[in-house]
C-alpha positions as CSV (number, residue, x, y, z in Angstrom):
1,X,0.0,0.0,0.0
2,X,1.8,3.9,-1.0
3,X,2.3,6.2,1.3
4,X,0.0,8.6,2.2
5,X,1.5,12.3,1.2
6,X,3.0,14.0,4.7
7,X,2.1,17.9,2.8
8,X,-1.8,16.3,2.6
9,X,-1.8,15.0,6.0
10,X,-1.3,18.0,7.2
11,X,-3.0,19.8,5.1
12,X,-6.4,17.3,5.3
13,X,-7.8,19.0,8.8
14,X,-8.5,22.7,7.1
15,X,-10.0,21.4,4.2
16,X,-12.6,19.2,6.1
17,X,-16.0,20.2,8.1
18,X,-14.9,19.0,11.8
19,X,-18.6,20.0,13.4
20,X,-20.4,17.8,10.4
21,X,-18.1,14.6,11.1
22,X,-18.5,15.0,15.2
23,X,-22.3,15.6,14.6
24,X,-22.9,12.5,12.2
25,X,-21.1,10.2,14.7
26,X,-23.0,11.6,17.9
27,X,-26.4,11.6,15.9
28,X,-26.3,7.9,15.4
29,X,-25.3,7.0,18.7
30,X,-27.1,9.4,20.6
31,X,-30.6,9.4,18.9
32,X,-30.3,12.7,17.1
33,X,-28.7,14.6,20.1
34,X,-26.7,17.8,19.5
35,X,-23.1,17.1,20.1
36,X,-22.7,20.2,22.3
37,X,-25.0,18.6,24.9
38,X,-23.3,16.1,25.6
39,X,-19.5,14.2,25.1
40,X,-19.5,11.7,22.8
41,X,-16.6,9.8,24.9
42,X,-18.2,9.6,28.3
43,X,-21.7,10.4,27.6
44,X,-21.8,13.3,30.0
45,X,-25.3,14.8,30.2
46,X,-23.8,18.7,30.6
47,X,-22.9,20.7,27.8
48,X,-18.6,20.4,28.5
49,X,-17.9,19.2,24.8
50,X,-17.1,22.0,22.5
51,X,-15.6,22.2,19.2
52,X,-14.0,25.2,17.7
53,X,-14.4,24.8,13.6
54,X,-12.3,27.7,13.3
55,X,-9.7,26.2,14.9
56,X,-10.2,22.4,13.8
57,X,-10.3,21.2,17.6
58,X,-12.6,19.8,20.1
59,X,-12.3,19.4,24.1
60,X,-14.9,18.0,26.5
61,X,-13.7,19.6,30.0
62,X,-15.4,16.6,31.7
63,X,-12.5,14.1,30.7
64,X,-9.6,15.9,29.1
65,X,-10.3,14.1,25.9
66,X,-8.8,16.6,23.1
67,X,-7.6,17.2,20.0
68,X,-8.1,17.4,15.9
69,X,-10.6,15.9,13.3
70,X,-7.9,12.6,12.7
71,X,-7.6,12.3,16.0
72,X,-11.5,12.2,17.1
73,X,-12.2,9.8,14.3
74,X,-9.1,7.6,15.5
75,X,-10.9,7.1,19.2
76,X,-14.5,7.2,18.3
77,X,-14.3,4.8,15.5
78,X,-11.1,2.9,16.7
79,X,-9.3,3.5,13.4
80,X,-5.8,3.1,13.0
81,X,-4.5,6.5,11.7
82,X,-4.1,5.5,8.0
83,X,-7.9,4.2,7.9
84,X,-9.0,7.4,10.0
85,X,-7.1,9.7,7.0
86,X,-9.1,7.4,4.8
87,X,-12.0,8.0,6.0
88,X,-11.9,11.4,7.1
89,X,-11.4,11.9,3.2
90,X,-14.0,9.7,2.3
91,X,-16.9,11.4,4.3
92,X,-15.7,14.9,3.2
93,X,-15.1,14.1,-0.7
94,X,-11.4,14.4,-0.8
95,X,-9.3,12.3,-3.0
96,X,-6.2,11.0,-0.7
97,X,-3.3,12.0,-2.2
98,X,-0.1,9.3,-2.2
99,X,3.2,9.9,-1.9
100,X,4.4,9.8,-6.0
101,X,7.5,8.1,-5.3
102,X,5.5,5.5,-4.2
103,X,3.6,2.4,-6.2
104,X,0.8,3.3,-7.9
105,X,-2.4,2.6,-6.2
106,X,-3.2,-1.0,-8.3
107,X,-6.4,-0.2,-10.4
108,X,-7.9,-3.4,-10.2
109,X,-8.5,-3.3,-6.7
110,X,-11.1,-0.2,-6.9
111,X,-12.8,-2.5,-9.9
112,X,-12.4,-5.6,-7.2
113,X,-14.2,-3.6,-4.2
114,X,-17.1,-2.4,-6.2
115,X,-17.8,-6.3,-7.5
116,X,-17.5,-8.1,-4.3
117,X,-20.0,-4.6,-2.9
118,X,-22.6,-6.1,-5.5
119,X,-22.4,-9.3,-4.9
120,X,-23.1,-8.6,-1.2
121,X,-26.4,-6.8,-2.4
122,X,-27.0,-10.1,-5.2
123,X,-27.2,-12.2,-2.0
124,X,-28.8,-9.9,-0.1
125,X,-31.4,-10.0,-2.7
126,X,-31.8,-13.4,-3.0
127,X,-32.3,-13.6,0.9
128,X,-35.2,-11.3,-0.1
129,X,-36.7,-12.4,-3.1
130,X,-35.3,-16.0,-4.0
131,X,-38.2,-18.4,-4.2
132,X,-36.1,-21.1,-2.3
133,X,-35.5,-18.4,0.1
134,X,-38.3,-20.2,3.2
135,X,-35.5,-22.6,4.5
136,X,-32.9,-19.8,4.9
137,X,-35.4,-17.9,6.8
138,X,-36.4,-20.4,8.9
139,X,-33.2,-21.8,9.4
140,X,-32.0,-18.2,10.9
141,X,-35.4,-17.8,12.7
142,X,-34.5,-21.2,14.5
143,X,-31.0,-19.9,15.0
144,X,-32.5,-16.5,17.0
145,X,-31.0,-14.5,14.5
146,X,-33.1,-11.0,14.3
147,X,-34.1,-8.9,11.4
148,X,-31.8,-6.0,13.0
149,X,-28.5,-7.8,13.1
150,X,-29.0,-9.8,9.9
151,X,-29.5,-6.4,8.5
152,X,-26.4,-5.0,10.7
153,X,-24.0,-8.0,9.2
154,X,-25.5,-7.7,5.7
155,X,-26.8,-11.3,5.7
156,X,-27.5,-13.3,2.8
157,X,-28.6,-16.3,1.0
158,X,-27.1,-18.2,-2.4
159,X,-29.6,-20.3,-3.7
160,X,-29.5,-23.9,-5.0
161,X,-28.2,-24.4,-8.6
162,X,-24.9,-24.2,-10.0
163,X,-25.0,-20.8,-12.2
164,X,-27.0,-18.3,-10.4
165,X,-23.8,-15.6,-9.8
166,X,-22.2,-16.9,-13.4
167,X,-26.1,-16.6,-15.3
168,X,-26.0,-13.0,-13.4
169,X,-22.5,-11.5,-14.7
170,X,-22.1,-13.8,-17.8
171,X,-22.5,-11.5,-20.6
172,X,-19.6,-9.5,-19.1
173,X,-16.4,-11.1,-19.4
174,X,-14.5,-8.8,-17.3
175,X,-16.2,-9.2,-14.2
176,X,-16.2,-13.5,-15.0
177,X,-12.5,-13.2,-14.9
178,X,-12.6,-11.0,-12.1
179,X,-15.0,-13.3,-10.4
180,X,-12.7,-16.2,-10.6
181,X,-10.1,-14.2,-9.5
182,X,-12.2,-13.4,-6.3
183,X,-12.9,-17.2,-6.1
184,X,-16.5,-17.2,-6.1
185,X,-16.8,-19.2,-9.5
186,X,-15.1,-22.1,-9.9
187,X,-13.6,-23.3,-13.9
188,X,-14.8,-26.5,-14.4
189,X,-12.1,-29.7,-14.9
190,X,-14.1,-31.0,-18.3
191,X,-15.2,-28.1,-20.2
192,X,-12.8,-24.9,-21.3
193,X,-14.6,-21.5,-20.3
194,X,-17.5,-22.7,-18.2
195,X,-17.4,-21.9,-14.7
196,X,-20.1,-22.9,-11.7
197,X,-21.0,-21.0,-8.3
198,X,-18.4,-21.9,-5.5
199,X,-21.7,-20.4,-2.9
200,X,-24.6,-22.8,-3.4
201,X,-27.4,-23.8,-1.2
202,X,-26.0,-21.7,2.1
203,X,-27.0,-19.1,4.3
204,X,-24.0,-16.0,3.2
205,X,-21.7,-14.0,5.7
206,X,-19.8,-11.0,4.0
207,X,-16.5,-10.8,5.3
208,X,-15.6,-6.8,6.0
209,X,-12.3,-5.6,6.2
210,X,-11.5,-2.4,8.7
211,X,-13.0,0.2,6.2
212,X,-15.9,-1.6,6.2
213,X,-15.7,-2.9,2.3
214,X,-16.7,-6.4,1.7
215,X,-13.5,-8.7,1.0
216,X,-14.9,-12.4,1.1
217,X,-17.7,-14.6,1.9
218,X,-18.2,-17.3,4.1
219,X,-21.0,-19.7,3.7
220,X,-23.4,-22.1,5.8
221,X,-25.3,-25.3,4.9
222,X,-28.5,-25.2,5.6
223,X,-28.5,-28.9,6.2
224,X,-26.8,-30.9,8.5
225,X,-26.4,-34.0,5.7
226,X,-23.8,-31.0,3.0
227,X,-20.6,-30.7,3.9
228,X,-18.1,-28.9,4.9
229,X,-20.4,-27.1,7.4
230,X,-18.5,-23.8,6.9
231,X,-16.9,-22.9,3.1
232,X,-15.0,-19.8,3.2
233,X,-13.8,-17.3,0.1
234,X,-10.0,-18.7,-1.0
235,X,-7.1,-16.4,-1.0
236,X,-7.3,-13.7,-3.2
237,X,-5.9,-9.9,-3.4
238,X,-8.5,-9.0,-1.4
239,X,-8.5,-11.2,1.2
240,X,-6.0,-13.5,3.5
241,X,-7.7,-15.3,6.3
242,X,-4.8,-15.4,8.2
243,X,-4.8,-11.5,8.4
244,X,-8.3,-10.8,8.5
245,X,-11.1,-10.8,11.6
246,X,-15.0,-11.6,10.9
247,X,-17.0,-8.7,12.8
248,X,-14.0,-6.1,13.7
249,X,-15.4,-3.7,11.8
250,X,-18.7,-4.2,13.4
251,X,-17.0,-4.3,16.6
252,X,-15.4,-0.8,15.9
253,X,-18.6,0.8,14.4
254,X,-21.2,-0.4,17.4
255,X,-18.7,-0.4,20.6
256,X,-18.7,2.5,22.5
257,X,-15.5,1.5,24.3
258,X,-13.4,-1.2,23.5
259,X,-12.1,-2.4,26.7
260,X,-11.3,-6.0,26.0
261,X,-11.9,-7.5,22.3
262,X,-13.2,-10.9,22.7
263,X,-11.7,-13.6,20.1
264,X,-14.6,-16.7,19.3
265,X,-14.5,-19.3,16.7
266,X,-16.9,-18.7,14.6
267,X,-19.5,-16.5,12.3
268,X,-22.8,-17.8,14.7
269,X,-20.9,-17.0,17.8
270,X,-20.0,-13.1,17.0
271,X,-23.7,-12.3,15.8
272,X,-25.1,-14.2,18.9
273,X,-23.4,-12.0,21.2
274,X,-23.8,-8.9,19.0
275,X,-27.7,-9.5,19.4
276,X,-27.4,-9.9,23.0
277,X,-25.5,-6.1,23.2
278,X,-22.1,-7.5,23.7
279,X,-20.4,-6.2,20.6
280,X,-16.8,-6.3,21.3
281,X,-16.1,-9.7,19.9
282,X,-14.6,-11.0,16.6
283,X,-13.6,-14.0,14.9
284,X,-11.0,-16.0,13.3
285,X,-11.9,-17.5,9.8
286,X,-11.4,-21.0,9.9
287,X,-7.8,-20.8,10.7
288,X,-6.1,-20.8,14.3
289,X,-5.1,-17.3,15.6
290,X,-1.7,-15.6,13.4
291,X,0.7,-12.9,15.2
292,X,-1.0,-10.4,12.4
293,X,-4.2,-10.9,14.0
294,X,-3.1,-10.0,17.5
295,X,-0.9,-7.4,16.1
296,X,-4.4,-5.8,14.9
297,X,-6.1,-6.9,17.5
298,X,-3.6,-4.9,20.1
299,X,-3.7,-1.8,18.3
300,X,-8.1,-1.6,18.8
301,X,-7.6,-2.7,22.9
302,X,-5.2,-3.5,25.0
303,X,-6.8,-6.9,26.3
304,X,-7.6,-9.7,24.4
305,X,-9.6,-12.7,25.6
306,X,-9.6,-16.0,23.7
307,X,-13.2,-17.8,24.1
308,X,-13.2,-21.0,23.0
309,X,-15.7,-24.3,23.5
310,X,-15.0,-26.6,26.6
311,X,-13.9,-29.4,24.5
312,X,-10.6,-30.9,23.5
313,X,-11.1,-29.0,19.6
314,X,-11.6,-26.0,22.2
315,X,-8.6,-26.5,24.6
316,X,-6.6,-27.2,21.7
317,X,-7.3,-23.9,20.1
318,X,-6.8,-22.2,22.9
319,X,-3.6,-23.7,23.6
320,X,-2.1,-23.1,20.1
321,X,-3.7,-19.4,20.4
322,X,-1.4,-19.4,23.8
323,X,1.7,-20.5,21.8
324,X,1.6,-18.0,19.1
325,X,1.0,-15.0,21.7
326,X,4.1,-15.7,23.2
327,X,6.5,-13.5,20.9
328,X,3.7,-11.2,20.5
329,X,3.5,-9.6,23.7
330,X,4.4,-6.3,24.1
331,X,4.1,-3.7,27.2
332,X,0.8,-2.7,28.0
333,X,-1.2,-5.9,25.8
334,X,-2.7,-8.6,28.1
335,X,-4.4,-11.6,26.8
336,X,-6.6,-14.3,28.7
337,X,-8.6,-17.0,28.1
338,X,-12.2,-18.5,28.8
339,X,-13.2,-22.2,28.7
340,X,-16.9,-22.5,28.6
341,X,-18.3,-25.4,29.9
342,X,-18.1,-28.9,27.8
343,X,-20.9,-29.5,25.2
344,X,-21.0,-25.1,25.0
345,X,-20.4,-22.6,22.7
346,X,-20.8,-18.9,23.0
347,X,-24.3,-19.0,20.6
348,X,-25.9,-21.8,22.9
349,X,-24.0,-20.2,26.3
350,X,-25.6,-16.6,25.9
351,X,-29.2,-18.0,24.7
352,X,-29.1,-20.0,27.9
353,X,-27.8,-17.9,30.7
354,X,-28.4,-13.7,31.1
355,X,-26.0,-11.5,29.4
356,X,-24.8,-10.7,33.1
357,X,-23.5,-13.9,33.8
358,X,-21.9,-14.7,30.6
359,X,-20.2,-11.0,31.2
360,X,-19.2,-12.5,34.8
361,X,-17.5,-15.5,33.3
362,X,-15.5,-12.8,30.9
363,X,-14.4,-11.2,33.6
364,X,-13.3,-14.1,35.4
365,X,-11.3,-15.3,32.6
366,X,-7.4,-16.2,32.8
367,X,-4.7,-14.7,32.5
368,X,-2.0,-16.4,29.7
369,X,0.1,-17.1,32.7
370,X,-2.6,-19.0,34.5
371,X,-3.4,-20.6,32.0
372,X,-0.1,-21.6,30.7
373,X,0.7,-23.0,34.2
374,X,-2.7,-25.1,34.8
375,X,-2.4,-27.1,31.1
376,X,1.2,-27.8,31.7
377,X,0.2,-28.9,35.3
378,X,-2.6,-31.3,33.8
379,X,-0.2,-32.6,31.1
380,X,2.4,-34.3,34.0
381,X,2.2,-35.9,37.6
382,X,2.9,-33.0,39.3
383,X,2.9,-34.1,42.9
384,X,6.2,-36.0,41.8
385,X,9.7,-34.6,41.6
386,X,9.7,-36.5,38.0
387,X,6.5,-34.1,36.9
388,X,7.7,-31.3,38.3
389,X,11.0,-31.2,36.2
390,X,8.7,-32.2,33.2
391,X,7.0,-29.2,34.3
392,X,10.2,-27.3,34.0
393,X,11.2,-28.7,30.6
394,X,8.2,-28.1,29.1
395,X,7.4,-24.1,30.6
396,X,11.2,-23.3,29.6
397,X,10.2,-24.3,25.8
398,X,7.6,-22.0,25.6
399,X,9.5,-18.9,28.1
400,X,12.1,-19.0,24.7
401,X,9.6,-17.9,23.0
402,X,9.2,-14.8,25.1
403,X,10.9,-11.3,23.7
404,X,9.4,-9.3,26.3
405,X,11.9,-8.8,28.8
406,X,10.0,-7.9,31.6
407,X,7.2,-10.8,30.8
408,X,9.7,-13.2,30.7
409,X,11.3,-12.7,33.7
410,X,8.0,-12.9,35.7
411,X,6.7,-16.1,33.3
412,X,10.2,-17.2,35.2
413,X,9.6,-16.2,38.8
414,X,6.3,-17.6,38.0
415,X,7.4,-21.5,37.4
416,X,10.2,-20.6,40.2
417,X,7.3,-20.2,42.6
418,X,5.0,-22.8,41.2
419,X,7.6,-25.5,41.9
420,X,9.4,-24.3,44.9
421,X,12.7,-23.6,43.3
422,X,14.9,-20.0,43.4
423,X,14.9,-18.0,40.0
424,X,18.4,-18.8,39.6
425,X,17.9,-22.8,39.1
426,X,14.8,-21.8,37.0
427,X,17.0,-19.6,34.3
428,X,19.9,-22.3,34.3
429,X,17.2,-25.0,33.5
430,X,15.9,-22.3,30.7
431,X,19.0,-21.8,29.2
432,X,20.1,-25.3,28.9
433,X,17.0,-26.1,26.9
434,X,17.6,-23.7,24.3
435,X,18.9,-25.6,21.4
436,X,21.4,-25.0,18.0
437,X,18.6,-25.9,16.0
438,X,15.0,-24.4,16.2
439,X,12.9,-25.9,13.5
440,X,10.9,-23.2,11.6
441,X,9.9,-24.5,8.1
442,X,8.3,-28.2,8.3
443,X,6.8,-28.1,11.5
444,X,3.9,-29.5,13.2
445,X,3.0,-27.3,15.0
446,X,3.3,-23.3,14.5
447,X,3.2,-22.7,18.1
448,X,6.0,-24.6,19.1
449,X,8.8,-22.0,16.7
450,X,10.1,-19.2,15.8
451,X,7.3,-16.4,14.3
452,X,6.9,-16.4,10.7
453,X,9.2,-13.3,10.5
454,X,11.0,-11.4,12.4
455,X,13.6,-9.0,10.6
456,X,17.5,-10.0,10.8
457,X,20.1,-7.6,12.0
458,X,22.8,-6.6,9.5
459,X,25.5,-6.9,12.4
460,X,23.4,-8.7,15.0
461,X,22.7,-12.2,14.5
462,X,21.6,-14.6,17.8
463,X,22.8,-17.9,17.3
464,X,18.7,-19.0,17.3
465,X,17.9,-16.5,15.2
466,X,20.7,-17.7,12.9
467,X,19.8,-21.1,12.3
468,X,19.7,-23.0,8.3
469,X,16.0,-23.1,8.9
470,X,15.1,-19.8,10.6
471,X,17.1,-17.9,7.7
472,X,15.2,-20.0,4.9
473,X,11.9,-18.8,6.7
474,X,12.8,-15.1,6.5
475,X,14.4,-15.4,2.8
476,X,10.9,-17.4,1.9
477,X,8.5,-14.8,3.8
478,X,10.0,-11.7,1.8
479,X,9.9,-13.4,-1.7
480,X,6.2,-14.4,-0.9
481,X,5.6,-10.7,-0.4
482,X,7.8,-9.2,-3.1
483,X,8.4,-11.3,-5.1
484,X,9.7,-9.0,-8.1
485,X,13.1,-8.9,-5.5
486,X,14.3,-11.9,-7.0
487,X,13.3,-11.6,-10.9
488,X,15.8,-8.6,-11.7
489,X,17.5,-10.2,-15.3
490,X,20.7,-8.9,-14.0
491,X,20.8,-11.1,-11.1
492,X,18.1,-13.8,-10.8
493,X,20.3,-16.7,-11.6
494,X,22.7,-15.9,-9.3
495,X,20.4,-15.8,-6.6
496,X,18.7,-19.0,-8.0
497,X,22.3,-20.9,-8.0
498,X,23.0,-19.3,-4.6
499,X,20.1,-20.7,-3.0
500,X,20.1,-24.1,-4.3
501,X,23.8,-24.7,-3.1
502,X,22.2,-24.3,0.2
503,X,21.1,-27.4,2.3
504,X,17.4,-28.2,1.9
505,X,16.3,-24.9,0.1
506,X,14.1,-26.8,-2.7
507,X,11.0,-25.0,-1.6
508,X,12.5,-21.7,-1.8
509,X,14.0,-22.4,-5.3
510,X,10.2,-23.3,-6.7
511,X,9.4,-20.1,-5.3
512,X,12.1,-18.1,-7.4
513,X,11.1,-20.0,-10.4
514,X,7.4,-18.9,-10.1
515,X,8.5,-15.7,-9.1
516,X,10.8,-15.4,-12.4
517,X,7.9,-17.5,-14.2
518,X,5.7,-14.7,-14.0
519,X,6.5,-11.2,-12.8
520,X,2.9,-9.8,-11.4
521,X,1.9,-13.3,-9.2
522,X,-0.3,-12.5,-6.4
523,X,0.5,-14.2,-2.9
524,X,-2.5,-16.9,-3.8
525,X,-1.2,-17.3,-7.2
526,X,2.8,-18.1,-5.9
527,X,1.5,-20.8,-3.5
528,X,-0.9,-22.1,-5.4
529,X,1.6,-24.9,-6.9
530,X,2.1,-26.3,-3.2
531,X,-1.3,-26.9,-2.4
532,X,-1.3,-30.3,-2.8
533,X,1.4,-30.5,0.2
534,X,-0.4,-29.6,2.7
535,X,2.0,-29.6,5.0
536,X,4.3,-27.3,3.4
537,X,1.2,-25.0,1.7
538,X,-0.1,-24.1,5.4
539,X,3.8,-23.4,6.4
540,X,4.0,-21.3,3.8
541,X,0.3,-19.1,4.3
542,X,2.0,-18.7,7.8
543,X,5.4,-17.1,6.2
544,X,3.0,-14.8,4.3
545,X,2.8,-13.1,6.9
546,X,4.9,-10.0,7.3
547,X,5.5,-8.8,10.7
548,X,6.8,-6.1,10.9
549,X,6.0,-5.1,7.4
550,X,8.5,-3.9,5.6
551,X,8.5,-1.9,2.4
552,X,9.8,-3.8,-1.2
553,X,13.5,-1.9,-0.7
554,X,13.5,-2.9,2.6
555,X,12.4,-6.6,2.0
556,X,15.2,-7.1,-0.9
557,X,17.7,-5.7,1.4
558,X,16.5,-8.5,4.2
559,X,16.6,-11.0,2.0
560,X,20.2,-10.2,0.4
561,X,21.4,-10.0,4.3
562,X,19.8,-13.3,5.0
563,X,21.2,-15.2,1.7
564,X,24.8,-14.1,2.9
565,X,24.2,-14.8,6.7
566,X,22.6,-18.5,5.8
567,X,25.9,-18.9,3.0
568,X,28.2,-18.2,5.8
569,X,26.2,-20.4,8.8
570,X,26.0,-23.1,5.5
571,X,30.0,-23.0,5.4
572,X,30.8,-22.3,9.4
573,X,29.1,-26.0,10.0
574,X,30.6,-27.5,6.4
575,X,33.8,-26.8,7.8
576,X,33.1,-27.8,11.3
577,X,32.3,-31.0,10.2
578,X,35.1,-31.4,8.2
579,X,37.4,-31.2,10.8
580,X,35.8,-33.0,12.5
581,X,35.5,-36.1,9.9
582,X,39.3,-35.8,9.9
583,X,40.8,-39.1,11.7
584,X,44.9,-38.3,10.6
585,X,46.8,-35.7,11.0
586,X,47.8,-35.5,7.4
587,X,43.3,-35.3,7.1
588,X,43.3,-32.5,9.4
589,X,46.4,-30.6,7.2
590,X,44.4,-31.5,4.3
591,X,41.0,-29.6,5.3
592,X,42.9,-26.4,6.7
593,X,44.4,-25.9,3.4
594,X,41.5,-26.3,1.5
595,X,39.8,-24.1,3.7
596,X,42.4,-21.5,3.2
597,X,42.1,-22.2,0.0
598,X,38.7,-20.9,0.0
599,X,39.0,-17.9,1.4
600,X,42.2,-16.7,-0.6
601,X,39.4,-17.5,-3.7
602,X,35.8,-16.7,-2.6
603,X,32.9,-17.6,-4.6
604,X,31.3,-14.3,-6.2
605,X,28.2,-13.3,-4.7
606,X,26.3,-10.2,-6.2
């Protein structure tokens, strides 16, 4: 995404009408009431809000909140302060102006947002109009789901039949391509040019991103005897469920203050709760919590609870959710977790007690700590001295993964206390499980390693940080995102030959070859060749991820760093080995020299 021009910021607050954007926002969540009566922040009933327009500012002398246009728009609608820009110039008519050193705003993606905006109103029809549309309304009817919040999540319904969205946009070819590219039709294996719905039979969700423009879809049967249950949109330019967070633009547009986000499973659970008033609550889309949704979770509250089912599906989640928060927290986020009771979700929990004591069981929740301690407890005989150094072993794994200092040293006072040994013993134990090699590309189990990406050092490389595999994961998570860094004619087959005299780089060769293949591959179209390994395809979809993001210089800098830190780790343990493979004296003579011989003739590396 470009820059936003600095001279525009600045210039944005005198060109816009502060009283009109303050009223709007007060009028809709105050029932028409002038904003001078009242402050829109701590709904106090005297007149202590003002706003100057002359000078662009507000100030409620209530609570000390203050400030410009941006900077209302930022707290009241819990924008990040790109999206507030955005939609300060949005609501006043303003074209946003980008910095023109920067990428050109991609065209396509204005033609992409208005397509996927009418086929939220084609389903929203059909719920309407459809003549098979009796079993969608009585299937939401049975579900408790009201007119209001259907309305509020834009609820629809695609029909039975295998054309209805192709018979709808078939006479124009452009949006048929574009349709495919947004995966809601689907080519068919036996016939060239004919396509069928990918949505059929199933109630609709519109996935919405933080602007409030509709991204994806995810669908429901209608019928317990169709599978699967849930089908969400594939990958597209548009949307990335590992990134994206079913109802947090909901949650920013009806939450008066966002205190605590809650984090359920799935699309029933959020509009459950949302009918019952409890709005701050969002969900993950079929995939298990990523760093880059708690890294935009934390910046719209600064607690996060994870509620998940009472089951062993819902402990599970919660304790991989647990795993990947580790290297995530920061000062000032705190997460927790709730475990309803077995045989309970959050749509059948809420229905079945009052709003006040599901809200009582929120607040009881625990903290990651607490939690973190009772699983391991339940995991090993812990009245034994046998369990309680399993207990050790198995806490210090997951303290490694800690980068907060000040976390980490009370997740280690913590255990210290839990099992009646001094901090000291407790740190030793820690650093004697840290290993030489972390694995980080064909893993298991994401929670258990390193985060997809997390930007090397030019001079300061830890030796975990440094590992074959943890440098392969950074080099693989910048081509995925830019992958024009490694198709330059002038260089791509030296990179390409680089990499493949590396030990087990095969994925990240395919990778360049796709990438060189074809210059303007999106992120869905560069993985789609590994799907079939599943394995290594939901690695990679966790690789996408770039955290912290980093512009396309920035990223082909990273990755040149990381090719010559993983060619020098490659040859550190090549010659370590050699040595020691060397039984004689005369072997030992042997290696130095071709080792010197190496370094008086290095291997050119552009």
């Amino acid at each position: 995404m470009p820059f936003i021009d600095r001279d525009f910021i600045n210039d944005l607050p005198n060109r816009v009408d502060i009283v009109g954007l303050i009223n709007k926002r007060v009028a809709l969540k105050k029932a028409g009431k002038d904003f001078k009566a009242c402050c829109p922040f701590h709904e106090e009933k005297t007149p202590s809000f003002t706003v100057v327009p002359n000078k662009q500012i507000y100030h409620c002398f209530g609570c000390g909140e203050s400030g410009g246009v941006i900077d209302f728009i930022m707290k009241y609608d819990h924008l990040a302060f790109v999206e507030a820009i955005e939609t300060v110039s949005g609501e006043s008519g303003i074209s946003v102006v980008y910095d023109q050193t920067a990428k050109p705003v991609d065209k396509r993606f204005e033609r992409y947002n208005k397509l996927m905006s009418e086929l939220s109103e084609f389903y929203q029809n059909q719920l309407k109009q459809s003549a098979a549309k009796k079993k969608v309304v009585d299937y939401a009817k049975n579900r408790g789901i009201s007119g209001a919040i259907a309305k509020r999540f834009e609820l629809g319904f695609a029909p039975p039949g295998w054309t209805n969205l192709y018979d709808a946009f078939k006479d124009n070819h452009e949006a048929i391509q574009d349709l495919l590219t947004m995966g809601m039709l689907v080519p068919k294996k036996d016939k060239k040019d004919d396509f069928y719905d990918r949505f059929r039979d199933r109630l609709m969700f519109p996935i919405h991103n933080t602007k409030g423009n509709v991204i994806g879809f995810g669908g429901r049967v209608l019928s317990s005897k169709d599978n699967p249950k849930y089908l969400n949109s594939p990958e597209t330019p548009l949307f990335s469920k590992s990134k994206e967070l079913y109802g947090l633009y909901h949650c920013r547009k009806h939450s008066r203050r966002i205190d605590y986000i809650i984090v359920v499973e799935g699309y029933m659970d959020v509009i459950a709760l949302h009918q019952q008033g409890i709005t701050n609550v969002v969900a993950t889309l079929g995939t298990a919590t990523t760093p880059a949704h708690l890294q935009v979770l934390s910046r719209s509250a600064e607690t996060i609870i994870f509620c998940f089912d009472g089951d062993k599906a819902g402990r599970d989640a919660a304790w991989k959710a647990l795993k990947t928060s580790l290297p995530v927290i920061t000062s000032g986020l705190l997460i927790k977790f709730l475990l309803l009771p077995d045989g309970e979700d959050p749509d059948t929990l809420i229905k079945s007690e009052s709003v006040k004591s599901f809200s009582k069981r929120v607040e009881a929740s625990q903290t990651l700590s607490s939690f973190l301690f009772d699983h391991i407890k339940s995991e090993v005989p812990f009245d034994t001295i046998e369990g309680k150094t399993l207990f050790l072993e198995k806490s210090a794994a997951l303290i490694n993964l800690v980068t907060y200092p000040i976390y980490r040293q009370q997740l280690i006072e913590g255990i210290a206390q839990t099992i009646g040994q001094n901090v000291v013993q407790v740190e030793k134990a820690i650093e004697q499980s840290v290993v030489d090699e972390i694995p980080s590309f064909n893993a298991d189990d994401y929670g258990e390693i390193e985060p997809p990406y997390r930007p090397i050092q030019k001079n300061i490389v830890s030796a975990r940080s440094s590992s074959m595999k943890s440098l392969m994961s950074r080099m693989i998570s910048c081509v995925i995102n830019y992958p024009t860094i490694v198709n330059d004619p002038e260089s791509s087959s030296v990179i390409e030959e680089r990499v493949r005299n590396l030990p087990k780089s095969e994925v990240l060769v395919e990778l360049i070859r796709y990438a060189q293949v074809e210059s303007d591959l999106s992120k869905g179209g560069l993985l789609a060749p590994f799907k079939p390994k599943e394995r290594v395809y939901s690695r990679l979809q966790e690789l996408s991820v770039m955290e912290p993001f980093l512009s396309e210089y920035e990223a082909k800098e990273e990755f040149g760093y990381t090719l010559t830190a993983a060619e020098k780790y490659y040859e550190r343990k090549s010659t370590k080995a050699s040595i020691l493979s060397a039984k004689t004296h005369d072997d030992e003579k042997l290696v130095m020299e071709n080792i010197m011989k190496s370094k008086a003739n290095p291997v050119s590396k552009k």
